[in-house]
TORKOL-313798 format. One record per residue (C-alpha): residue in one letter; x, y, z. Coordinates in pm, whole numbers, plus 50000, padded with zeros to 5 digits. Layout:
BEGIN
[r 'A' [X Y Z]],
...
REM end
This chain:
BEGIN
[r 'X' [16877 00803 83061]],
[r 'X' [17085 00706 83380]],
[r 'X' [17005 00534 83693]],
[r 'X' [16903 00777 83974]],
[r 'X' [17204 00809 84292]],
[r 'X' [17109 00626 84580]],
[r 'X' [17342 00870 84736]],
[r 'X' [17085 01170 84685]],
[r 'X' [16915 01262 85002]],
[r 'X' [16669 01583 85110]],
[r 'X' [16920 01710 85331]],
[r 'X' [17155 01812 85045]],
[r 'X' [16904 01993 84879]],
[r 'X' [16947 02406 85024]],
[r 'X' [17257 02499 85060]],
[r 'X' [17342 02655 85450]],
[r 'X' [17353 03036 85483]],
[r 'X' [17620 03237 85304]],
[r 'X' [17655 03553 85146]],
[r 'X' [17762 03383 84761]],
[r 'X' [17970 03530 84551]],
[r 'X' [17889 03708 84249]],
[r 'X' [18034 03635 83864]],
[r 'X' [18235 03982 83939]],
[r 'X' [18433 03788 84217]],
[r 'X' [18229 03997 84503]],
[r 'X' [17974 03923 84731]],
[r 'X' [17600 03922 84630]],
[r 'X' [17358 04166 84842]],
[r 'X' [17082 04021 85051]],
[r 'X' [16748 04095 84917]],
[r 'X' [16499 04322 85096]],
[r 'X' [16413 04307 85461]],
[r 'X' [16602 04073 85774]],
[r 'X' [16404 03754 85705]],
[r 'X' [16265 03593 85984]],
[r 'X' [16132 03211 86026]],
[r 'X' [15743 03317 86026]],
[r 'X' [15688 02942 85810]],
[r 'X' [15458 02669 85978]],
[r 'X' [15488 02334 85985]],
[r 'X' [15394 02208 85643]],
[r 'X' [15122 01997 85669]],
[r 'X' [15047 01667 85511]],
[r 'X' [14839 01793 85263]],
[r 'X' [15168 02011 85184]],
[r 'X' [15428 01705 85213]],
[r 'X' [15201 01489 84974]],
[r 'X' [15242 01821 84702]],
[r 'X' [15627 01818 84782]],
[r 'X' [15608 01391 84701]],
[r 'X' [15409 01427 84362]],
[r 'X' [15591 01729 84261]],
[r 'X' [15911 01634 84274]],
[r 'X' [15837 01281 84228]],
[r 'X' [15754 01406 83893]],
[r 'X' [15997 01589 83786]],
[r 'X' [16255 01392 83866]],
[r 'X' [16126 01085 83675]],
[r 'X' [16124 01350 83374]],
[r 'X' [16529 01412 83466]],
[r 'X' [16660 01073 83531]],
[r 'X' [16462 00942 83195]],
[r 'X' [16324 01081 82913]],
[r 'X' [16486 01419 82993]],
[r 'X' [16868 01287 83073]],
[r 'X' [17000 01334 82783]],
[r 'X' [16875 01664 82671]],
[r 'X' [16941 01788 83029]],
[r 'X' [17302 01645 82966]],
[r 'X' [17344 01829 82631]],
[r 'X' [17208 02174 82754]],
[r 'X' [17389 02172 83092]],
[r 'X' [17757 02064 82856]],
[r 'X' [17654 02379 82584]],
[r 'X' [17683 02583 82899]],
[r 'X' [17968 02855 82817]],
[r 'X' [17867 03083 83113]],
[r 'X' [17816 03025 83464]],
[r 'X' [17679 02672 83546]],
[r 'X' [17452 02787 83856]],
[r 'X' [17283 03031 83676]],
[r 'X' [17200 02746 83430]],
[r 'X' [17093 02470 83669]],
[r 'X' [16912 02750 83901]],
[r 'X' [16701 02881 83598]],
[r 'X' [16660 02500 83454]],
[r 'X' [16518 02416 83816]],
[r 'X' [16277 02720 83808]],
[r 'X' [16104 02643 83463]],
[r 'X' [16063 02309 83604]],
[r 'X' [15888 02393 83895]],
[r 'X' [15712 02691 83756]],
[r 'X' [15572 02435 83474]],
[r 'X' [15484 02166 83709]],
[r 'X' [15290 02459 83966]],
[r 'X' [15104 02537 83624]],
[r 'X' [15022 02155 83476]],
[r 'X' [14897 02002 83852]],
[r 'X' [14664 02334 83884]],
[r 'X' [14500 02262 83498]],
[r 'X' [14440 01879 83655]],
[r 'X' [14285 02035 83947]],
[r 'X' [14578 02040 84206]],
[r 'X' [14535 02358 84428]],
[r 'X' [14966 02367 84525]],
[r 'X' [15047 02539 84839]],
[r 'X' [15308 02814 84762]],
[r 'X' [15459 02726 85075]],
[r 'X' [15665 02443 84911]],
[r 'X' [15761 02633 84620]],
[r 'X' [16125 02671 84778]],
[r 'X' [16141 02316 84910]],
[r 'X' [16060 02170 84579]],
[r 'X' [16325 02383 84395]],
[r 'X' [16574 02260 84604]],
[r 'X' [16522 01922 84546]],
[r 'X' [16522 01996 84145]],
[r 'X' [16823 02192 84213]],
[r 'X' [17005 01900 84387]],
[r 'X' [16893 01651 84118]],
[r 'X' [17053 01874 83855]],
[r 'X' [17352 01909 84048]],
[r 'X' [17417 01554 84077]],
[r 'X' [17342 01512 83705]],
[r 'X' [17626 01740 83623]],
[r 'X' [17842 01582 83881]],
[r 'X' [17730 01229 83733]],
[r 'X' [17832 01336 83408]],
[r 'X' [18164 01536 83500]],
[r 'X' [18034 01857 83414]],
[r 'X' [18120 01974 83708]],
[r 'X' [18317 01898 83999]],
[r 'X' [18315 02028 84378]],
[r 'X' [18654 02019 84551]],
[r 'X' [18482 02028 84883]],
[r 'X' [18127 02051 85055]],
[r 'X' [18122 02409 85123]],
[r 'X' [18236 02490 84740]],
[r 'X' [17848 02271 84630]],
[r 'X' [17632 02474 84936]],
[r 'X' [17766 02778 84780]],
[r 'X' [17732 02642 84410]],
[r 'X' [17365 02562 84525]],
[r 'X' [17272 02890 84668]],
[r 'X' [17354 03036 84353]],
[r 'X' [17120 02843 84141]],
[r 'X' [16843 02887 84402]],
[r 'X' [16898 03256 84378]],
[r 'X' [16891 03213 83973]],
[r 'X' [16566 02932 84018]],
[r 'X' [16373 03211 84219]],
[r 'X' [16416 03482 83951]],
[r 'X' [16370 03278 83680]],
[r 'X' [16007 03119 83842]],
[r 'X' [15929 03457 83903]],
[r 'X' [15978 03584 83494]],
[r 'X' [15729 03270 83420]],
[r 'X' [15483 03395 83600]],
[r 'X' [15307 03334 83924]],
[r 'X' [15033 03530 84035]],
[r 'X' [14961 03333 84329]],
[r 'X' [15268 03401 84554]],
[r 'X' [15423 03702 84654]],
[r 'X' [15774 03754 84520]],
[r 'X' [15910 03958 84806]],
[r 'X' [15784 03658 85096]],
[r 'X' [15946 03390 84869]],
[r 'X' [16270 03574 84888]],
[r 'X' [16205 03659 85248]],
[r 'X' [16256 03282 85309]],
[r 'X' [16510 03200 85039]],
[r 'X' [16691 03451 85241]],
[r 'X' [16631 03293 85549]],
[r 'X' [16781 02994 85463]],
[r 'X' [17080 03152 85272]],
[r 'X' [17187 03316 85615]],
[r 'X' [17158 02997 85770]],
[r 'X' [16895 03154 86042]],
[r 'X' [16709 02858 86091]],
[r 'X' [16872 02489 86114]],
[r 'X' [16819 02374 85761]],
[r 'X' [16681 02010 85864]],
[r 'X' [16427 02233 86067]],
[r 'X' [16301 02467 85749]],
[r 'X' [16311 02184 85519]],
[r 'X' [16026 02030 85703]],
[r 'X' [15871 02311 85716]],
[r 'X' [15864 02327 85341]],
[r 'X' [15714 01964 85368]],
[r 'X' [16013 01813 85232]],
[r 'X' [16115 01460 85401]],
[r 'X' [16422 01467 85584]],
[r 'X' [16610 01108 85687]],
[r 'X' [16635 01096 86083]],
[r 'X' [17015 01034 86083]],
[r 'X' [17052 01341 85904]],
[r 'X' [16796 01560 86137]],
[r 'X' [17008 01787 86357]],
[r 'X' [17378 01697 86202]],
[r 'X' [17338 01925 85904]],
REM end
């Protein structure tokens, strides 16, 4: 178990638009169509989902998980996004699954909002533990966008037969490209952003 950063904040959590690149040294393709910004403003109903959620999940990493997290993520021989990004999207997919047995109709809508934030927790557990270490901020947004790339496909293999694959990577791929300010999509996603970081991202 280890304490949670007070560092960590929402507007860390999707990386800014760039084409990554791929284990081959190239550059990953874009997935299907231009994406546009065609989300709405998540509403509270949404935000409170995003809260619990994540809120959950991220108890489960920065306590009883930690160390099991820890191990898994140091066992890693191959590429470390692909790890956290497929981590990330078993936790969310699970999550989706246990709220909607209690009842909990989840809105889709946050699906890539709430990733992030698992994504970024990760991230700064393998930082935390020195698993991994970014030589500058750019060299993390395109660590990130990796693993969100992996967390899609990976949520996707779970199964999920409430969302539509190709509109989740519509808007992964919006905010890959860096189309929309990401302060701006975040809250569409119902994800909190702190007002000194709103516009500066």
């Amino acid at each position: 178990m280890a304490e949670k950063p007070r560092e960590m904040t929402n507007s860390q959590n999707v990386p800014k638009g760039r084409a990554t690149p791929t284990k081959e040294g190239g550059v990953s393709p874009l997935i299907g169509p231009e994406p546009t910004d065609n989300l709405q403003q998540a509403s509270e109903d949404e935000s409170r989902q995003v809260d619990f959620i994540v809120g959950k999940i991220e108890d489960h990493i920065w306590d009883e998980g930690y160390d099991k997290i820890v191990g898994s993520l140091q066992k890693t021989s191959g590429d470390l996004s692909d790890a956290i990004g497929k981590m990330a999207g078993r936790m969310v997919n699970e999550e989706v699954k246990a709220a909607e047995k209690e009842g909990v109709e989840v809105s889709r809508d946050i699906l890539i909002g709430v990733g992030g934030e698992i994504i970024n927790a990760l991230t700064e557990v393998a930082v935390h533990e020195g698993i991994i270490n970014f030589k500058s901020d750019e060299e993390q947004q395109t660590f990130q966008g990796n693993c969100l790339r992996s967390g899609l496909e990976k949520y996707f293999a779970l199964g999920d037969d409430k969302v539509s694959k190709d509109n989740l990577i519509n808007t992964a791929q919006t905010i890959l490209r860096g189309q929309v300010p990401e302060d701006q999509m975040m809250q569409k996603m119902g994800v909190q952003v702190p007002a000194d970081a709103q516009g500066v991202i």
